[in-house]
C-alpha positions, 0 to 999 in steps of 0.5 A: 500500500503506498505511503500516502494511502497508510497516512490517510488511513491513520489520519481518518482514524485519528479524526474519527477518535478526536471527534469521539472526544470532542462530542464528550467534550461538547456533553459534560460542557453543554448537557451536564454543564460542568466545565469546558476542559474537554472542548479546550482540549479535543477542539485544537486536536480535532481542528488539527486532524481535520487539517490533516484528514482533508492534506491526507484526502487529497494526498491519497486522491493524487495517488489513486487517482481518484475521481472528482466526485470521490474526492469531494465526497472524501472532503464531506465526510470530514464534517459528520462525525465518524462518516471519515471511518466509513469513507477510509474502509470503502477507499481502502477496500477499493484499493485492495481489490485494484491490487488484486486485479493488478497481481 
């Protein structure tokens, strides 16, 4: 698997995590209302991998030449919480069967 498609998986997942802890955060801030560390933490992070979700999407888009469509729907998914897992495994099992086919 090329490089740029290992880091992108990595970062989806990671973008998928800090949303996980932004969303926790976002609850004990807003529903139990008892601080904001969680945001003051997660929100840098997440706002950090968001950065790096969409490099990595267009990154691994350059490689395996993906189409404008898919390359659009990748950056969409950035926005719904978790929908980046959901747009890294269909990418990657597309690439796996492309590399079967080749071999």
């Amino acid at each position: 698997m090329p490089t740029a498609l290992r880091l992108f998986r990595y970062v989806a997942i990671a973008e998928a995590c800090s949303w996980a802890g932004l969303l926790v955060g976002m609850f004990f801030k807003y529903i139990v209302e008892s601080g904001d560390l969680g945001v003051k933490i997660f929100g840098p992070i997440h706002g950090l991998l968001f950065v790096l979700y969409v490099a990595g999407v267009l990154a691994a888009a350059r490689v395996a030449h993906w189409r404008v469509g898919t390359i659009v729907l990748g950056l969409a998914c950035a926005v719904p919480p978790f929908t980046s897992l959901w747009f890294e495994r269909r990418m990657l099992a597309r690439e796996h069967e492309r590399e079967l086919v080749a071999a």
